[in-house]
C-alpha positions, 0 to 999 in steps of 0.5 A: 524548473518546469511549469503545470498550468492546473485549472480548477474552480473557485472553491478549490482553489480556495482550499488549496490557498487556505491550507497554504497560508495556515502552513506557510508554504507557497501553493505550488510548494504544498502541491508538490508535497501533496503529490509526494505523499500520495505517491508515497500511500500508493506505494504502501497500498502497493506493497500491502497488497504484495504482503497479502498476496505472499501471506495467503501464498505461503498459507496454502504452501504450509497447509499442502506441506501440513496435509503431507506430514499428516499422512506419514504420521502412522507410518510404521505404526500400525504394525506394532 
């Protein structure tokens, strides 16, 4: 297992010490846990933002398909 040196001030290092003890767990343990969640709300940030970007995507898709059918719905039609 490697080691990371993390400098911090006192107030912080505080915080991370009381969290610690309240949840029975070692600092480096709840660092580690924390880093892991993080990662894991980045990677739905990541991933709603692609959602996004694919919904607005096929929105304009279907209304240039939509736009395409309104045209051809008086075919033929004008005549009778």
């Amino acid at each position: 297992m490697k080691t990371i040196t993390l400098k911090t001030d006192d107030i912080f290092f505080d915080r991370i010490s009381t969290l610690a003890k309240r949840l029975h767990l070692t600092k480096s343990e709840l660092i580690r846990q924390s880093i892991s969640e993080y990662e894991t709300l980045i990677e739905k940030k990541a991933m709603k933002e692609q959602l996004k970007s694919a919904s607005l995507r096929v929105r304009h898709a279907d209304k240039e398909t939509l736009d395409a059918f309104e045209v051809t719905l008086e075919d033929g039609l004008k005549d009778v």
